[in-house]
TISE-356507 format. One record per atom (N, C-alpha, C, O): residue in three letters; x, y, z. Coordinates in steps of 0.001 Angstrom, whole numbers, padded with zeros to 6 digits, always signed. Example, Ala and Ser with C-alpha at 12.3 -4.5 7.8 and 13.67 -1.06 7.14 Angstrom:
2
ALA+013190-005690+007800ALA+012300-004500+007800ALA+013200-003300+007800ALA+014236-003319+008465SER+012850-002250+007080SER+013670-001060+007140SER+012900+000030+007870SER+013409+001138+008039
// end
This chain:
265
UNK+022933-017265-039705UNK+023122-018664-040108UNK+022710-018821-041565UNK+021681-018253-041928UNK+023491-019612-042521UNK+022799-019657-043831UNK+022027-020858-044122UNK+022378-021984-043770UNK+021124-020631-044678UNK+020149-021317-044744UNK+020258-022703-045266UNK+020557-022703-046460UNK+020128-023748-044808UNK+020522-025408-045371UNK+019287-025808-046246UNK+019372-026447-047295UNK+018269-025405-045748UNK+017425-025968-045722UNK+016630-025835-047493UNK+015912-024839-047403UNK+016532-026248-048537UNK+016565-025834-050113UNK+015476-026835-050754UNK+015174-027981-050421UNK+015047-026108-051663UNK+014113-026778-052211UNK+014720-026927-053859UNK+014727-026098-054769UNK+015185-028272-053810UNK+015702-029222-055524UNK+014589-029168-056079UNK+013459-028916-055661UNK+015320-029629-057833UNK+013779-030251-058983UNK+013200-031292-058173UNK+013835-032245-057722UNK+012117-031102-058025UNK+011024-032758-057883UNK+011329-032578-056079UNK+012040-033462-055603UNK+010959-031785-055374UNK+010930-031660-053797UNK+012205-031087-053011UNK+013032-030365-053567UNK+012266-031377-052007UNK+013231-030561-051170UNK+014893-031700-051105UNK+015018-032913-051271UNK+015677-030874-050869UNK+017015-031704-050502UNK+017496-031413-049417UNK+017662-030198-049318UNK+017817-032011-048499UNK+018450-031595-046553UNK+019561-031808-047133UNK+019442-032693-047981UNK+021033-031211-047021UNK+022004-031490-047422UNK+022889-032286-045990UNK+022362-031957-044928UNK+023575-032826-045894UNK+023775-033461-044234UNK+024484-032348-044140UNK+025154-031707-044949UNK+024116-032169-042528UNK+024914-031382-041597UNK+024033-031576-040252UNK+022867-031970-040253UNK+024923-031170-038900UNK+024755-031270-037743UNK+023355-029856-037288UNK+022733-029606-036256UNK+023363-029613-037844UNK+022075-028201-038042UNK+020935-029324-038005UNK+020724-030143-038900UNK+020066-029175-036492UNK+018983-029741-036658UNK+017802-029386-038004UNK+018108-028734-039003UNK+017062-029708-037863UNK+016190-029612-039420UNK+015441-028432-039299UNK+015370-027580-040185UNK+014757-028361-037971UNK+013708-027131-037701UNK+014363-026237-037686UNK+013967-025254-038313UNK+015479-026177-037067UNK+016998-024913-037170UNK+016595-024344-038718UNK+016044-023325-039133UNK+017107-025429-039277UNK+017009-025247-041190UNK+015702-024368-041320UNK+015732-023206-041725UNK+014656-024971-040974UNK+013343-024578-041589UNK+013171-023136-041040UNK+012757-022200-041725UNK+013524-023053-039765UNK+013473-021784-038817UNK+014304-020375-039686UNK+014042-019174-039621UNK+015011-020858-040212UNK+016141-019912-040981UNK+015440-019534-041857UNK+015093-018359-041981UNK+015024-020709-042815UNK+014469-020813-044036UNK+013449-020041-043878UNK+013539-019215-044786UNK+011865-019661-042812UNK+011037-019055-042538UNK+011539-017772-042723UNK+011153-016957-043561UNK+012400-017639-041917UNK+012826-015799-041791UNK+013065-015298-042586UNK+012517-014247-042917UNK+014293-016049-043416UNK+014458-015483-044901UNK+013107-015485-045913UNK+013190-014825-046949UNK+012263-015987-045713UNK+011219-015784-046603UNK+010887-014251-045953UNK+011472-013297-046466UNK+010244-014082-045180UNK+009886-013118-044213UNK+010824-011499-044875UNK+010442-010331-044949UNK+011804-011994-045154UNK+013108-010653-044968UNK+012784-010566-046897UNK+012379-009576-047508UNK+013046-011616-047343UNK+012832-011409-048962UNK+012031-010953-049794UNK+012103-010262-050810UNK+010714-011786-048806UNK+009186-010867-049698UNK+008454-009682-048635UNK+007254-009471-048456UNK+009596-009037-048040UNK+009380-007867-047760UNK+008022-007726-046708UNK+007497-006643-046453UNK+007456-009363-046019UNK+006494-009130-045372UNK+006361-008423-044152UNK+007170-008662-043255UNK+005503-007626-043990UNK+005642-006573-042835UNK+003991-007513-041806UNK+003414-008584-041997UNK+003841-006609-040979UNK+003058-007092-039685UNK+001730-007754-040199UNK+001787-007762-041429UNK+001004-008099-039924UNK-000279-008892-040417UNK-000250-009768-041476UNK-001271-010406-041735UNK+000975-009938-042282UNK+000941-010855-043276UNK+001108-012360-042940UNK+001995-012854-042244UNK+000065-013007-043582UNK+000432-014452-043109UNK+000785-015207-043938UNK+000640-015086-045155UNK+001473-016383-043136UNK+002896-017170-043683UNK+001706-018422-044501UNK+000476-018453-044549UNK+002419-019031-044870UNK+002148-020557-045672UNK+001513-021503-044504UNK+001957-021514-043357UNK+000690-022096-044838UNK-000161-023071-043776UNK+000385-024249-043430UNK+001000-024431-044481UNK+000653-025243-042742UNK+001459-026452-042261UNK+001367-027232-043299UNK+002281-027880-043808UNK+000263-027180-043625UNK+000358-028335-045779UNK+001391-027636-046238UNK+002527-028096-046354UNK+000969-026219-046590UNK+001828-025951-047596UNK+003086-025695-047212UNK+003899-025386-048082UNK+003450-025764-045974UNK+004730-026148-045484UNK+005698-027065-045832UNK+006836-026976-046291UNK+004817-028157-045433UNK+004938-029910-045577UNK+005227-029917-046500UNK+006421-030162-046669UNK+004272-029630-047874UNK+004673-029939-049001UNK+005805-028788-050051UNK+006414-029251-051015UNK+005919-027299-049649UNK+007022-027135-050124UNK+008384-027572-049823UNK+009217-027492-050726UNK+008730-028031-048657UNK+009843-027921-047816UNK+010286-030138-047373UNK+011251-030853-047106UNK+008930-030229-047562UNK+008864-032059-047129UNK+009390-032022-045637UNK+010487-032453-045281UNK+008607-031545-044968UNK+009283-032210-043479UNK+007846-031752-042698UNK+006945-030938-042905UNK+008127-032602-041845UNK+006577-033547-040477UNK+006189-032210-040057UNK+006893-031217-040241UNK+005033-032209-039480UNK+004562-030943-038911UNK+004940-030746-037813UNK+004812-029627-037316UNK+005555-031866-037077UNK+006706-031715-035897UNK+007327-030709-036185UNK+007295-029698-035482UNK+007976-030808-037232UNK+009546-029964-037290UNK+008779-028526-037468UNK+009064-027570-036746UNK+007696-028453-038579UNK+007501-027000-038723UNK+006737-026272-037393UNK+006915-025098-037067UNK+005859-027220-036710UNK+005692-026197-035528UNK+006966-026008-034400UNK+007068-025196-033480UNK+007742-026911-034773UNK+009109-026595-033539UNK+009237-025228-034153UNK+008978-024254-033447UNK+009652-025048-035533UNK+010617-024052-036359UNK+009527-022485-036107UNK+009892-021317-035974UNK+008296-023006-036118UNK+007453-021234-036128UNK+007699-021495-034568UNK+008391-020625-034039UNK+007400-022201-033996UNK+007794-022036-032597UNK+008437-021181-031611UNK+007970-020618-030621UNK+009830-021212-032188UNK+010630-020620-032276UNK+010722-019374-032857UNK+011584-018587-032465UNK+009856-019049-033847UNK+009728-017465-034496UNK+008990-016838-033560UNK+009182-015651-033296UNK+007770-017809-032767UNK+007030-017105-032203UNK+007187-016559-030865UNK+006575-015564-030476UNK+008364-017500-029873UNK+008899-016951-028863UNK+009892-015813-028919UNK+010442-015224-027989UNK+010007-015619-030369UNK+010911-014640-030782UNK+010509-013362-031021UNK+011230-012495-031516UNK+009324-013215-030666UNK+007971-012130-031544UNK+008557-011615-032593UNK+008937-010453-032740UNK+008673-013117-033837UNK+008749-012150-035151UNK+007538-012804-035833UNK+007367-012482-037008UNK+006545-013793-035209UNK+005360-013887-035670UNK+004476-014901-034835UNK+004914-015669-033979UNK+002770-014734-035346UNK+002241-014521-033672UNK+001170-015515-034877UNK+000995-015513-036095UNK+000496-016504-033373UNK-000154-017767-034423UNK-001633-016975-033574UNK-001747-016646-032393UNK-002756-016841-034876UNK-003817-016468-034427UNK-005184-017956-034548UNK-005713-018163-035640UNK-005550-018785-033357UNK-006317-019676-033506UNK-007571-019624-034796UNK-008528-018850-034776UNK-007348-020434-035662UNK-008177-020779-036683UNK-007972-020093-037678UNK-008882-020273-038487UNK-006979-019158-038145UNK-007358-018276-038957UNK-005477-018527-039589UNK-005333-018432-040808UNK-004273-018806-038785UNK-003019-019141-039274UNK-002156-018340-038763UNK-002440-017676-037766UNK-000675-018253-039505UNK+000266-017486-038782UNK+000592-016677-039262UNK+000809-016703-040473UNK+000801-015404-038380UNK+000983-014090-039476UNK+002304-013471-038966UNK+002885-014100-038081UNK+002806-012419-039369UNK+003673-011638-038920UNK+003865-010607-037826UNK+004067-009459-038221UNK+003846-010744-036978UNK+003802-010087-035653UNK+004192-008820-035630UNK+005262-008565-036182UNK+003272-007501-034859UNK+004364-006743-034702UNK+004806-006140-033873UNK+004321-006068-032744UNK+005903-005530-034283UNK+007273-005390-033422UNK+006977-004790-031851UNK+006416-003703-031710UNK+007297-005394-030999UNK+006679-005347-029268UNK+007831-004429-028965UNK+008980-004492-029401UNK+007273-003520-028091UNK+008518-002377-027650UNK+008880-003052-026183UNK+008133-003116-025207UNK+010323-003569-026311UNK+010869-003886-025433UNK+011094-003486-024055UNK+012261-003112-024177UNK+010884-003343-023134UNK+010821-003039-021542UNK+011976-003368-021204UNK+012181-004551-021475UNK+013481-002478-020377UNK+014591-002868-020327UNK+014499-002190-019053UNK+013703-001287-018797UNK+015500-002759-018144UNK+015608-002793-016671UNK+016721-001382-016192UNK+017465-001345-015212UNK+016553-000515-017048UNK+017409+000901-017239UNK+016454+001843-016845UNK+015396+001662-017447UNK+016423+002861-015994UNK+015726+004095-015319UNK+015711+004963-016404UNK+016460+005939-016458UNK+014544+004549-017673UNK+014474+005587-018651UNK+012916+006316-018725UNK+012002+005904-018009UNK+012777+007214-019484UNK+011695+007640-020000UNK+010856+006620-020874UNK+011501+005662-021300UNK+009425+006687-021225UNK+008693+006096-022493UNK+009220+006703-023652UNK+009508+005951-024583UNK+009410+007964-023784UNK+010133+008230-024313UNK+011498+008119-024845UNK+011572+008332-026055UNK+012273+007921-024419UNK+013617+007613-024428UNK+013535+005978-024903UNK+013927+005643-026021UNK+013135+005270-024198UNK+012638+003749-024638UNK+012245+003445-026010UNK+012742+002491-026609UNK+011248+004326-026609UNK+010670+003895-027541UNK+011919+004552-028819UNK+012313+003928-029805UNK+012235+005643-028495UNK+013556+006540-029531UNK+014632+005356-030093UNK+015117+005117-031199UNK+014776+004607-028462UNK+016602+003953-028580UNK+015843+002706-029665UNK+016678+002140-030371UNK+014496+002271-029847UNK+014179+001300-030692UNK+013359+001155-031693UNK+012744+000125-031972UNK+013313+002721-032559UNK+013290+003023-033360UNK+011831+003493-033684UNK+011535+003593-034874UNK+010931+003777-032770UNK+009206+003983-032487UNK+009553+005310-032360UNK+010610+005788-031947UNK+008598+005832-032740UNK+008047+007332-032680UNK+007051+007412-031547UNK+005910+006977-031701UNK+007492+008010-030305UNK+006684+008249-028973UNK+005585+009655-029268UNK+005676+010672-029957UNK+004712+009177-028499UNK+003860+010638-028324UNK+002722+010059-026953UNK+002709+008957-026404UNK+001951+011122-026733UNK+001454+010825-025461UNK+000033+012259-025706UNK-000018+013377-026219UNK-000756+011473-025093UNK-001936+012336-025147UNK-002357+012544-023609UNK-002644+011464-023093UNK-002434+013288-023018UNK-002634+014161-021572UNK-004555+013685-021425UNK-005671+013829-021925UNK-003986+013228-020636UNK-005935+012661-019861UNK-006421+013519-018889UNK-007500+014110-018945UNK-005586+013579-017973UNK-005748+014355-016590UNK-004765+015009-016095UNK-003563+014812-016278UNK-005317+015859-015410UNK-004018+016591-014634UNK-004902+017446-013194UNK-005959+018076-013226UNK-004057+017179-012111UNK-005044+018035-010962UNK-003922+017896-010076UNK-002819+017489-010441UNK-004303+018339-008572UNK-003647+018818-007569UNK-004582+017867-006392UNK-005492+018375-005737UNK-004134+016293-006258UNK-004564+015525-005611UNK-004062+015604-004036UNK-003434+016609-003704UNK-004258+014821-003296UNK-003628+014941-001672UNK-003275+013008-002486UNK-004030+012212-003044UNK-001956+012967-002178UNK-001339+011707-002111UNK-002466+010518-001272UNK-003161+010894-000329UNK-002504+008786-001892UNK-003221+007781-001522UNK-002547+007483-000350UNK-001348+007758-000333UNK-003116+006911+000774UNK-002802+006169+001956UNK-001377+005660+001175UNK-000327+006284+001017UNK-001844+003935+000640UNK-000616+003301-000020UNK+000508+004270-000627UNK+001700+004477-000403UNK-000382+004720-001432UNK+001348+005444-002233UNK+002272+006411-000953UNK+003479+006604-001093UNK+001835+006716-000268UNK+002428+007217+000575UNK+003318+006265+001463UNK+004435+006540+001903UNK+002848+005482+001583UNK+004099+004667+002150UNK+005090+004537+001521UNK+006271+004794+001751UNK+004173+003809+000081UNK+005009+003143-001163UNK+006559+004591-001123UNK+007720+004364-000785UNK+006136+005579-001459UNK+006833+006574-001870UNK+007621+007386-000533UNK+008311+008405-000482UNK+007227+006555+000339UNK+007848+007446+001491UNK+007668+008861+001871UNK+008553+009583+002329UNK+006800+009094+001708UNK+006199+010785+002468UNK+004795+010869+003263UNK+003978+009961+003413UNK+004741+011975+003655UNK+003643+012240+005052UNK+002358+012127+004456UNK+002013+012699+003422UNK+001489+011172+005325UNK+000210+011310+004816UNK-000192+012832+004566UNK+000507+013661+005150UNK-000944+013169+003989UNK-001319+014587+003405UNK-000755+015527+002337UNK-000833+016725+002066UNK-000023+014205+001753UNK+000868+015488+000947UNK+000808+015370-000731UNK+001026+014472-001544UNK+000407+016723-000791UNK-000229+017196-002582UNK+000753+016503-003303UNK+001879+016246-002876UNK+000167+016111-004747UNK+000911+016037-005339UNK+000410+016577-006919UNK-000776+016874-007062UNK+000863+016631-007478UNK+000709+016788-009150UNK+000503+015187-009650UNK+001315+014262-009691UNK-001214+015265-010083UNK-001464+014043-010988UNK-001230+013841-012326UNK-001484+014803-013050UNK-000891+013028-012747UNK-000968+012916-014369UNK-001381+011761-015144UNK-000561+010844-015202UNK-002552+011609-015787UNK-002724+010240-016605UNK-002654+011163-017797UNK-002985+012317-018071UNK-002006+010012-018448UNK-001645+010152-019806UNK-001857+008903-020770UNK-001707+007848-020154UNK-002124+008761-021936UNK-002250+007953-022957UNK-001081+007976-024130UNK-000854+008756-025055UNK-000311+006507-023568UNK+000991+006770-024435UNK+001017+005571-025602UNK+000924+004358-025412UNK+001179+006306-026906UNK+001331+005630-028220UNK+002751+006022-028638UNK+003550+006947-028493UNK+002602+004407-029444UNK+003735+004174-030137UNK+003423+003993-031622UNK+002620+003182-032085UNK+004134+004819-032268UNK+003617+005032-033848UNK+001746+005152-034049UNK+000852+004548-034642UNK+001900+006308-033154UNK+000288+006742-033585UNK-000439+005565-033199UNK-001598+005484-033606UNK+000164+004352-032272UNK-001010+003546-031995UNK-001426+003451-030580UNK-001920+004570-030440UNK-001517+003038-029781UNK-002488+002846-028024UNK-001333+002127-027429UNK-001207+001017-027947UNK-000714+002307-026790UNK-000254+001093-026543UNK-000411+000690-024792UNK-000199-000447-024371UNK-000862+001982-023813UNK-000679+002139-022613UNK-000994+002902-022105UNK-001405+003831-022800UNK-001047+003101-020549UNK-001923+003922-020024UNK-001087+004654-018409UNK-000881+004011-017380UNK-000838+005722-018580UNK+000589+006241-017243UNK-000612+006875-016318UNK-001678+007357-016701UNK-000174+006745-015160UNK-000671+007456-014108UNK+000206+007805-013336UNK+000658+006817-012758UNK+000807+008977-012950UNK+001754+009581-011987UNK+001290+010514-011260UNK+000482+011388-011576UNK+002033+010250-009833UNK+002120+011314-008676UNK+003323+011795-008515UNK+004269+011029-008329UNK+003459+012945-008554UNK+004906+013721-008307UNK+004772+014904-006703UNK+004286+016024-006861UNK+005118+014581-005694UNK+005407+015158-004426UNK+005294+016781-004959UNK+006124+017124-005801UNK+004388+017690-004539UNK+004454+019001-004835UNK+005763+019680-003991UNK+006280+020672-004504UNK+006299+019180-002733UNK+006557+020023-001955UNK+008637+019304-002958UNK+009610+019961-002587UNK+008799+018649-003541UNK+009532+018251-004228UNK+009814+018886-005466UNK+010963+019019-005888UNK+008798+019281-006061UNK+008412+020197-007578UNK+008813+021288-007154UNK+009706+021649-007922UNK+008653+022077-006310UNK+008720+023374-005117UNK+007868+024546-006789UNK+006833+024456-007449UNK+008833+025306-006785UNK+007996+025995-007803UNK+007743+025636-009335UNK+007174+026304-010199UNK+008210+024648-009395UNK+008488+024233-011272UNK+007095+023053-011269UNK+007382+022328-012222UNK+006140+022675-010842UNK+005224+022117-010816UNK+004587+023190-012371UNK+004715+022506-013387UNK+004037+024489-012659UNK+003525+024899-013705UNK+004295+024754-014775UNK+003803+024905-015894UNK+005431+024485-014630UNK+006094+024471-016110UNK+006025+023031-016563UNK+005873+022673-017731UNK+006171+022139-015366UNK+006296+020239-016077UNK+004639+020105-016437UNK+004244+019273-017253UNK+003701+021051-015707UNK+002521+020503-016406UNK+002591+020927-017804UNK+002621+020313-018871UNK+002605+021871-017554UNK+002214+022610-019157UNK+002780+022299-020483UNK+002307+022190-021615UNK+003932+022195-019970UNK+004858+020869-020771UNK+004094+019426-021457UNK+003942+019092-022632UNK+003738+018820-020286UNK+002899+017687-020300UNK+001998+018025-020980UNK+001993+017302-021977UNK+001409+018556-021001UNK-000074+019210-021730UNK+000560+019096-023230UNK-000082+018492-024090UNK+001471+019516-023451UNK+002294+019851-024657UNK+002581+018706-025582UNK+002762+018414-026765UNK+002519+018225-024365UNK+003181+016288-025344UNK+004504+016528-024752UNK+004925+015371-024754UNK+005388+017192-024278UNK+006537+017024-023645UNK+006992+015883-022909UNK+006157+015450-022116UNK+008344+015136-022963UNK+008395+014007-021652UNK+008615+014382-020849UNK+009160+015480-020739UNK+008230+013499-019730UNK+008202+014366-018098UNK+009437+013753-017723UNK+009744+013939-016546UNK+010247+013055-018427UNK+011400+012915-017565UNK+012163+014254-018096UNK+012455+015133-017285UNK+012422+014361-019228UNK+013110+015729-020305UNK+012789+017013-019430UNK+013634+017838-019082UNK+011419+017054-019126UNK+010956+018138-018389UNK+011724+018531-017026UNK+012274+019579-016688UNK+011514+017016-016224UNK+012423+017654-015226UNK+013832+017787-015181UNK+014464+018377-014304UNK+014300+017194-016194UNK+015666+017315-015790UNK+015968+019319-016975UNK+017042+019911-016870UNK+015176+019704-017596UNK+015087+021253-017620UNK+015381+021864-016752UNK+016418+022466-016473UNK+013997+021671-016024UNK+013488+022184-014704UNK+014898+022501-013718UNK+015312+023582-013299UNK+015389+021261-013552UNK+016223+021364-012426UNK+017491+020086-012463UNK+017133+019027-012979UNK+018652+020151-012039UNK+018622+018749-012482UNK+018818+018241-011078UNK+019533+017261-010874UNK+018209+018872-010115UNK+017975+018268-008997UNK+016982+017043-008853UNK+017075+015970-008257UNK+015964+017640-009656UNK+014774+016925-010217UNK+014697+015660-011325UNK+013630+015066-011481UNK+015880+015295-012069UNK+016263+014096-012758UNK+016209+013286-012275UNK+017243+013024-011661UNK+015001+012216-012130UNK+015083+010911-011667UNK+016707+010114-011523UNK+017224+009928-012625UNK+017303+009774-010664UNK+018620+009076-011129UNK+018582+007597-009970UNK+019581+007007-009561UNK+017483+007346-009715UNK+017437+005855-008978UNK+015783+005777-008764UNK+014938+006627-008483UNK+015716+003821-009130UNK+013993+003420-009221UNK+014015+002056-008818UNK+014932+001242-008922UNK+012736+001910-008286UNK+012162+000571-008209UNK+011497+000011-009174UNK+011069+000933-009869UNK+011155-001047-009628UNK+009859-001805-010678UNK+009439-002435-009755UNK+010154-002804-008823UNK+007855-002737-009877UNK+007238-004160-009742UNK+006392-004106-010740UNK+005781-003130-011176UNK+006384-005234-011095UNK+005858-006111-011945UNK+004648-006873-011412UNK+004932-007747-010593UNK+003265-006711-011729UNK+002309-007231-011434UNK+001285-007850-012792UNK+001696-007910-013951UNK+000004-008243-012385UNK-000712-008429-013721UNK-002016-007509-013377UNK-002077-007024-012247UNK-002741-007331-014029UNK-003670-007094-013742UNK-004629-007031-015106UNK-004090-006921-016207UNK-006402-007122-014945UNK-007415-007120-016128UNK-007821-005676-016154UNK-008063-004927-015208UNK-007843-005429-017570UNK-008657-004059-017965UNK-009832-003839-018102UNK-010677-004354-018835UNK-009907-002542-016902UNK-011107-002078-016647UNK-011950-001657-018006UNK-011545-002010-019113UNK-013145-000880-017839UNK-013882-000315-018877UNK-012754+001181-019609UNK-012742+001537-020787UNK-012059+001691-018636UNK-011050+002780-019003UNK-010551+002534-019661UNK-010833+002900-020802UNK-009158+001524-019333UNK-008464+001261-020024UNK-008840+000638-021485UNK-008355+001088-022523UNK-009668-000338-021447UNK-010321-001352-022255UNK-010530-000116-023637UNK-010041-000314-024749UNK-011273+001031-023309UNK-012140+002081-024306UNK-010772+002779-024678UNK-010722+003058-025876UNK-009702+003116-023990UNK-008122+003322-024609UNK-007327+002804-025050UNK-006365+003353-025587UNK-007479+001751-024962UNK-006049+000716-025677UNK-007067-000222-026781UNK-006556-000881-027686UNK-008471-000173-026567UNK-009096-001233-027913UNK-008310-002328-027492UNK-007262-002863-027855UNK-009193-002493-026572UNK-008730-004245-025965UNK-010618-004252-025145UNK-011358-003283-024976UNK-010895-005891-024770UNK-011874-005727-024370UNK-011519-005961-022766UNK-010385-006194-022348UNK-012618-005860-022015UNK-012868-005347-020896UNK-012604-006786-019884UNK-013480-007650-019897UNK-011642-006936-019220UNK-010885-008299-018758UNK-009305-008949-019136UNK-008510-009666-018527UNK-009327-008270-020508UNK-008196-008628-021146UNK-006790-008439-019916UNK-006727-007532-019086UNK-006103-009185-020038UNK-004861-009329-018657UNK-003917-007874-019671UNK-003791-007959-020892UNK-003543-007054-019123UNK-002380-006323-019234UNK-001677-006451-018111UNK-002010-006717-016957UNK-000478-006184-018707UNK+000776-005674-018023UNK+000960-004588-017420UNK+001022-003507-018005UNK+001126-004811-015557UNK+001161-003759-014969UNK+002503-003483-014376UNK+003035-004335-013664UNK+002996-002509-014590UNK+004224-001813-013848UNK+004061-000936-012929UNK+003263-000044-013219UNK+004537-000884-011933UNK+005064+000314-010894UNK+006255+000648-010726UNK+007116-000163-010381UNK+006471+001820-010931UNK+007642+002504-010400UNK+008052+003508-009758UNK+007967+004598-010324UNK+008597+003445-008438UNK+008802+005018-007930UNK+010264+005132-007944UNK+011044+004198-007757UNK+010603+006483-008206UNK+011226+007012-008915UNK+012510+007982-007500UNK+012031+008894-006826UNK+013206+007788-007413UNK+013977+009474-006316UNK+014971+010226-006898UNK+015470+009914-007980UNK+015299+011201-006259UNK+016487+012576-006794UNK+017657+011725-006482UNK+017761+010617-005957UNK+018415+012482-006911UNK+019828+012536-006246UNK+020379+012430-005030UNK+021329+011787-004585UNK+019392+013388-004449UNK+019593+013911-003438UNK+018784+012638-002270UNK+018961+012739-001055UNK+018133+011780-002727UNK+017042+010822-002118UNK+015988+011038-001844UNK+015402+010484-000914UNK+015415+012051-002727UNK+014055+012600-002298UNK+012972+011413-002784UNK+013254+010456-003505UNK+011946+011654-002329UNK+011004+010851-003394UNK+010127+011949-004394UNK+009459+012937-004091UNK+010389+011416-005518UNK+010261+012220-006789UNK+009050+011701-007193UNK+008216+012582-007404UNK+008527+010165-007437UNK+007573+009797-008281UNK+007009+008448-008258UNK+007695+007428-008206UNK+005577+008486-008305UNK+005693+007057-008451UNK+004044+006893-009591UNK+002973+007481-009443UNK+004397+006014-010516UNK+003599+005562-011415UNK+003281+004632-011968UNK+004226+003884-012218UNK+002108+004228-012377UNK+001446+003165-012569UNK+000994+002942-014065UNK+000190+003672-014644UNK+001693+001701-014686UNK+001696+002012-016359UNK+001431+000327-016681UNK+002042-000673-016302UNK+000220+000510-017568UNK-000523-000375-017551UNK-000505-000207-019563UNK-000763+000677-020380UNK+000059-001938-019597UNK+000237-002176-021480UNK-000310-003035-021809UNK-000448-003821-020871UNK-000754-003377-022715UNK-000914-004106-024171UNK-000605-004960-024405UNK-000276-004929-025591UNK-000294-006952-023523UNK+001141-007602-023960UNK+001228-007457-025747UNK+002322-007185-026242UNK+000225-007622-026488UNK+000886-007863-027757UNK+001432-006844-028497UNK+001563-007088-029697UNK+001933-005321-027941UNK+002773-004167-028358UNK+003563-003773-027041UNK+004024-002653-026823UNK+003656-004976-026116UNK+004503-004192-024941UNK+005361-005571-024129UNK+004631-006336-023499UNK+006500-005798-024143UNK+006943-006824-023107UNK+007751-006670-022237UNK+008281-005580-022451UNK+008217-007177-021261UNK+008978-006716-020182UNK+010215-007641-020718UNK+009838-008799-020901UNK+011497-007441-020994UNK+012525-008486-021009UNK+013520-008240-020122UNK+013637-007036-019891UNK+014409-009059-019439UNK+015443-009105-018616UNK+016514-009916-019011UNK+016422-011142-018958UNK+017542-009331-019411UNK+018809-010257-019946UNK+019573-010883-018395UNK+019883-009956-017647UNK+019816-011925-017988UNK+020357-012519-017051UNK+021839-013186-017111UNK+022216-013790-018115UNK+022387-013079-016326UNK+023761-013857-016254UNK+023887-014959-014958UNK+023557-014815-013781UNK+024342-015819-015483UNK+024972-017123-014000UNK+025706-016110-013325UNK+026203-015107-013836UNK+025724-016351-012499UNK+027301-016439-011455UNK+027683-017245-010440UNK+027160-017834-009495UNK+028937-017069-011000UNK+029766-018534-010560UNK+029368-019040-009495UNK+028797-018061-009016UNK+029206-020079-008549UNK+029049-020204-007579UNK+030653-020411-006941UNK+031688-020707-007537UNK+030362-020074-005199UNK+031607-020150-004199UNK+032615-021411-005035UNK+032290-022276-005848UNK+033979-021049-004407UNK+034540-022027-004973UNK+034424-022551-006022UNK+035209-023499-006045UNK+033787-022464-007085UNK+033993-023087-008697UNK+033210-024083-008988UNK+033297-024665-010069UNK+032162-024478-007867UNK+031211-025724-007861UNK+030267-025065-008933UNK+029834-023918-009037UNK+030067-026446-009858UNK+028610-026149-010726UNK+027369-027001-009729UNK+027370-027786-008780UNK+026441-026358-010529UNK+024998-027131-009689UNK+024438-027846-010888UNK+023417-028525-010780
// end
């Protein structure tokens, strides 16, 4: 959209048009943003100096950051003003890797290996995942950053009797910084995740998480579950990945559909 919104000799000029005003100002924000090259932590002009470069009510300018801010292109910090947000790695409803996720949007993935052992599967997850109480699996917590920063925390169980002999190579891999989806589909491509569940829960960070992600100890993250199956319908995986909201969001693009017969509601 080009920007209406202009600042004449001796104050601002709205030129008429059907473009609400905060629209204007909203534009007008970004392009500042894109021009003076401001990157993440930089903060914007204060509601005075809003007011008075631009002449319009503090109505309009908190509608207009408003709007930047549901947009996460900048994030209002109480008492201190509004700065430039940064960029939240999007969560998309596609059966991908962290890896693969963070690539398609332009982040540099890496992952630091916490744990690794040869657990007997939880009561729950065993249901969750559909297999026999008693059955081993390959653990994995891992610490996954995005551009060298914290952003999350993976915990996976993978069915040993599913791994059959390639269980030493996806660890060691893992150990490696390797992705474990990349890994298995090496391995086997029997072993390629190709169908999943999500849930979506909330949950507060423990002292663990809290001392890994530099968040304090309560803070609400974002919890995901997902188990994971073969091709074949095996159960392959299920893991527990716990983020950051202000470097991690879940989004879902939605569509209407029509209702029977052509009736609107």
């Amino acid at each position: 959209m080009t920007n209406l919104l202009t600042r004449a000799h001796g104050g601002v000029r709205h030129p008429q048009t059907a473009v609400p005003l905060y629209v204007q100002l909203r534009e007008a924000l970004r392009a500042e943003i894109e021009e003076h090259g401001l990157g993440p932590g930089d903060r914007l002009p204060t509601e005075a100096e809003l007011e008075e470069r631009y002449a319009v009510s503090r109505t309009t300018i908190r509608q207009a950051v408003g709007d930047l801010q549901a947009e996460g292109l900048v994030e209002r910090v109480q008492g201190k003003g509004t700065f430039v947000a940064t960029a939240k790695i999007q969560h998309v409803p596609v059966l991908t890797s962290f890896t693969e996720l963070l690539r398609s949007q332009g982040h540099q993935p890496t992952h630091r290996a916490l744990d690794t052992a040869v657990v007997v599967a939880p009561t729950g997850l065993c249901q969750e995942l559909g297999v026999d109480e008693g059955t081993r699996c390959r653990y994995l917590e891992r610490l996954l950053l995005a551009d060298g920063q914290p952003v999350g925390v993976s915990k996976t169980w993978l069915p040993l009797p599913v791994l059959g002999g390639h269980d030493h190579a996806i660890t060691q891999g893992v150990l490696a910084g390797r992705s474990l989806y990349e890994l298995l589909a090496e391995c086997s491509q029997e072993l390629s995740p190709r169908q999943g569940v999500e849930t979506i829960l909330p949950m507060l960070a423990g002292e663990p998480e809290a001392r890994l992600l530099g968040c304090e100890v309560g803070t609400a993250l974002l919890q995901i579950r997902r188990r994971t199956r073969t091709l074949a319908d095996l159960p392959l995986e299920w893991t527990q990945l716990a983020f950051v909201p202000g470097r991690y969001e879940y989004r879902v693009e939605l569509h209407r559909v029509a209702a029977p017969g052509g009736a609107h509601g």
